[in-house]
C-alpha positions in Angstrom: -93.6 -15.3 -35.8 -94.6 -13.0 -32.5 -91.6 -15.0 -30.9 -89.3 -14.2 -33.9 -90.1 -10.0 -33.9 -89.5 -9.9 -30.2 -85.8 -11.1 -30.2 -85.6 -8.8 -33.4 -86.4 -6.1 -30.9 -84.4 -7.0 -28.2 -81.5 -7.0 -30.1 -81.6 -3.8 -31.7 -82.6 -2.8 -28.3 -78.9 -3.8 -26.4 -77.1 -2.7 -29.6 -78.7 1.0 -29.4 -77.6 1.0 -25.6 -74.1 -0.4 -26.4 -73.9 2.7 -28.9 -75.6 5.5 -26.6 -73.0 4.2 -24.0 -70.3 4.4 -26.5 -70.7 7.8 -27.5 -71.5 9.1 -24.0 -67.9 7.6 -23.0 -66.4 9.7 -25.9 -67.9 12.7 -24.8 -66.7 12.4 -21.5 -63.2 11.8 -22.5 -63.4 14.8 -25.3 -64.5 16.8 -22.4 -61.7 15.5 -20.5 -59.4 16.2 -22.9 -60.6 20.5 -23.2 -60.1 20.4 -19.2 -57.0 18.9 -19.1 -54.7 22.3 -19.4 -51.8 22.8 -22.0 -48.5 22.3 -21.1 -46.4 25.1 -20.4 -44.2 26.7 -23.1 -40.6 26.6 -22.8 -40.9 30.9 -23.1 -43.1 31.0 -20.2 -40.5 29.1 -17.9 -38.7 31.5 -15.4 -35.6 30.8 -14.8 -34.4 31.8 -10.7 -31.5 34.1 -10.6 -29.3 32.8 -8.3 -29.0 34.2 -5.0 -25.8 35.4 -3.6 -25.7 34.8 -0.2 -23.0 37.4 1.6 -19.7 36.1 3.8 -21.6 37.3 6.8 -24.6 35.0 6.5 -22.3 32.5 5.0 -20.0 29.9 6.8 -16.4 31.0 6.7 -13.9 28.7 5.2 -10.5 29.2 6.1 -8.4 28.9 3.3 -5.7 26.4 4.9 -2.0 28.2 4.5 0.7 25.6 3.8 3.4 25.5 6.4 6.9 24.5 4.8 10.1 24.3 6.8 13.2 24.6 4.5 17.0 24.3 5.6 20.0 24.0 3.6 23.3 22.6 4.2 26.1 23.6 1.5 29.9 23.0 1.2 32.0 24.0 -1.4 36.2 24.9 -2.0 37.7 28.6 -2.5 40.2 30.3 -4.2 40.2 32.9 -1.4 38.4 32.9 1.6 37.7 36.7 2.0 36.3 37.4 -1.4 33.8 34.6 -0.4 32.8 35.7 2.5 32.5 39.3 1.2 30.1 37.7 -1.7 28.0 36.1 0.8 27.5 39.4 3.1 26.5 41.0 -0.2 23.8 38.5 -0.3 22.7 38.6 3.1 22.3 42.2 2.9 20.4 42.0 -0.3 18.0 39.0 0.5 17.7 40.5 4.2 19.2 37.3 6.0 21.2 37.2 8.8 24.3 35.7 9.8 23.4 33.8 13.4 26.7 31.7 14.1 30.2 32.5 12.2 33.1 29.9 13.0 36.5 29.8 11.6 39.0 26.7 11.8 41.8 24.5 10.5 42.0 20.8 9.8 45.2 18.8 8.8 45.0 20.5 5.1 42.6 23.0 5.1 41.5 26.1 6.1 37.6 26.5 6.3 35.0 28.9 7.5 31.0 28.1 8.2 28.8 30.3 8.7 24.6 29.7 9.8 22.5 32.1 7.9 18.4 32.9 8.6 16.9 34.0 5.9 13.2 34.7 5.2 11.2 32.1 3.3 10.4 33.5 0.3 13.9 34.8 -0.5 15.4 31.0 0.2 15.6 29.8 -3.2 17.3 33.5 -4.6 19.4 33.6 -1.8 20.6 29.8 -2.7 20.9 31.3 -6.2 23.4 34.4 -6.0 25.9 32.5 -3.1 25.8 29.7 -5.6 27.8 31.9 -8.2 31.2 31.7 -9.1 31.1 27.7 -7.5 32.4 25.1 -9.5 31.3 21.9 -7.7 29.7 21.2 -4.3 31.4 18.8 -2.0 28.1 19.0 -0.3 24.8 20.2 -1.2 21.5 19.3 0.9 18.3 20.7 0.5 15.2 20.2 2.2 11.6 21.5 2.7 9.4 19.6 5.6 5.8 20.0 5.8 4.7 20.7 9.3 1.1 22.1 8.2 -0.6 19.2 10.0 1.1 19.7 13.0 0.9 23.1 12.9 -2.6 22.6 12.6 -3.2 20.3 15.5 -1.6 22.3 18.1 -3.4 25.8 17.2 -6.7 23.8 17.7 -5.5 22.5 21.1 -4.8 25.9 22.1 -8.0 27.7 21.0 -9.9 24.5 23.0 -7.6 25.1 26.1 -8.2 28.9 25.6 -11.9 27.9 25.8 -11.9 25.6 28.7 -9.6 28.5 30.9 -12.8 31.1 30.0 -14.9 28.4 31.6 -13.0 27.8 34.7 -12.5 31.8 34.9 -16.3 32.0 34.8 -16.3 28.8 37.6 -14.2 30.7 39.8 -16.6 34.4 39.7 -19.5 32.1 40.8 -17.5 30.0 43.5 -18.6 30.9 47.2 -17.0 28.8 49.1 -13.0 28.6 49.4 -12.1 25.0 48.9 -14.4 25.4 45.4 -11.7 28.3 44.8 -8.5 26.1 45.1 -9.5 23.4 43.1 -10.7 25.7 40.2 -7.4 27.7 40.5 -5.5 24.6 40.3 -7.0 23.8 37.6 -6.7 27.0 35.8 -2.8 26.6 36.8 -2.4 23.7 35.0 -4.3 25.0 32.0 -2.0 28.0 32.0 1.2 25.6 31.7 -0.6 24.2 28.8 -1.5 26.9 27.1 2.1 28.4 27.4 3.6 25.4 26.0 1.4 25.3 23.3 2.1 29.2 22.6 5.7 28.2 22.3 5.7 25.4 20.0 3.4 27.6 17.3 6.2 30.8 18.0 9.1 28.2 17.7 7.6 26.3 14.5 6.6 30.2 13.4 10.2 31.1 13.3 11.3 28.4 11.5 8.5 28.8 8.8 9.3 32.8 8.4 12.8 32.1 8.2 14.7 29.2 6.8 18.1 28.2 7.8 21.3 27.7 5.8 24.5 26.3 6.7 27.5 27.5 4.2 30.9 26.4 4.8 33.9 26.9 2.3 37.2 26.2 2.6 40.7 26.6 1.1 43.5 24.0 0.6 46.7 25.0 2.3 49.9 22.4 2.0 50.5 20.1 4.5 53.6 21.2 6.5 55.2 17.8 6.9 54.3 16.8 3.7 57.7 18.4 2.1 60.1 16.2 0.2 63.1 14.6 2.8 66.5 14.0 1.4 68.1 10.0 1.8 70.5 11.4 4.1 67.8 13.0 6.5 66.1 9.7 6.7 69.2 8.2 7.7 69.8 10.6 10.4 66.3 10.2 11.1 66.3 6.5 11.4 69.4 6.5 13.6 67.9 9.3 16.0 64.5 6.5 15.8 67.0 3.7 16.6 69.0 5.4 19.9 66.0 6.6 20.6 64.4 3.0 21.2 67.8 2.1 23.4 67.5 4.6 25.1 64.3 3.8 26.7 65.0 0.1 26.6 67.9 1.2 29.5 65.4 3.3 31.1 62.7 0.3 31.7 65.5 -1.6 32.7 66.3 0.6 35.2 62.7 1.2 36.5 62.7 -2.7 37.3 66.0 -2.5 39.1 64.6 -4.8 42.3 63.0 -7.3 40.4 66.3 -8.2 38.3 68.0 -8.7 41.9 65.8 -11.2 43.1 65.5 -12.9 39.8 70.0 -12.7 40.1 69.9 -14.5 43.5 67.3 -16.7 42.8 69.4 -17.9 39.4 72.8 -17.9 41.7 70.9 -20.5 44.6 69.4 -22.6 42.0 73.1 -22.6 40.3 75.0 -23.3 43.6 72.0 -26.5 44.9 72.6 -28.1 41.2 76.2 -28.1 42.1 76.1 -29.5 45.0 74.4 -32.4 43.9 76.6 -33.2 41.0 79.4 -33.0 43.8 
């Protein structure tokens, strides 16, 4: 019985402890739980304005310029060649071209005129426009744009960089002392010179043919063909017998250029002639 009451005891003992342990762990966690702070409201969020930063403090971009070189090459017939040509000054004039070769000339049945015109860029395609009035058909029309924006781009870096590396020879050349040091960093600066010049003159060369396009006009007039009018049967006769005595007439003439050689080819004949007889004698 004593035996029985004991384990009676014990167990209500452990189960007490398991409880007490229980609700100390959910007092801990409750406790947790008031620490643990809200989570932040949506209204008490602050949203950053954003900062501008200015173009000094900035890195500058270049905006990249497209570089387009545009020609033209146009050919077309006229009624009358002045009233054309006055047309197209008008439009020179007015799109502020100019004329930069003017040639004149006559083939077998026409009379033409070409003229090379510059004219600015942005006025190309009206130009093309008002010289392209009054024309019926083009014999010939070619138009073309090239980009040389790459290019372009690529040698005006290899300038700045030769620009830089002459600044560095320059500053070199202050500190040299001694004169040999002084030769070699001029000669050097002499070829970088040549360089840079060059390079100067390909962007002012590829410049002018970006600011100003070029245009090639030529127009021309159908004239008759002089020997193209109608011959009578009796001229051709007179024509053909002209041809024909004509033809003799230089037949005698080589004859009588190769006078000697007909002599000797005579005697020769006449021996060969006179031997045969003699043997049939």
């Amino acid at each position: 019985m004593k035996k029985l009451f004991l384990f009676l005891i014990i167990v209500l003992f452990s189960f007490s402890c398991k409880k007490s342990e229980a609700l100390g762990l959910d007092k801990v966690m409750k406790e947790d739980e008031v620490n643990v702070p809200p989570p932040p409201k949506v209204n008490q969020v602050k949203l950053l304005k954003p900062v501008i930063i200015n173009s000094e403090e900035s890195i500058a971009v270049e905006k990249i310029e497209q570089k387009i070189i545009k020609t033209g090459d146009i050919r077309f017939e006229s009624n009358d060649l002045e009233e054309t040509y006055s047309h197209l000054i008008i439009a020179v004039k007015k799109h502020h071209a100019i004329i930069q070769n003017d040639t004149e000339g006559k083939d077998y049945s026409s009379v033409f005129r070409r003229l090379v015109v510059r004219v600015p860029s942005k006025n190309f395609d009206l130009f093309l426009a008002d010289i392209s009035k009054g024309v019926t058909y083009f014999d010939n029309k070619d138009i073309s744009s090239q980009d040389v924006t790459e290019e372009y781009i690529d040698i005006d870096a290899r300038l700045k960089a030769k620009k830089v590396l002459e600044d560095r020879y320059l500053e070199l050349l202050k500190k040299a002392t001694k004169v040999s040091e002084m030769l070699e960093i001029e000669a050097q600066l002499s070829a970088i010179r040549e360089e840079i010049e060059a390079k100067e003159g390909q962007l002012r060369y590829m410049q002018s043919q970006i600011s100003m396009s070029t245009m090639t006009i030529e127009f021309y007039k159908t004239v008759a063909n002089e020997g193209g009018a109608t011959i009578s049967y009796g001229s051709k006769i007179w024509n053909a017998f002209k041809s024909g005595f004509n033809e003799i007439s230089n037949f005698f003439i080589t004859l009588l250029s190769i006078w000697p050689f007909l002599i000797i080819l005579a005697l020769i004949a006449h021996f060969i002639r006179k031997r045969l007889k003699k043997k049939t004698v």
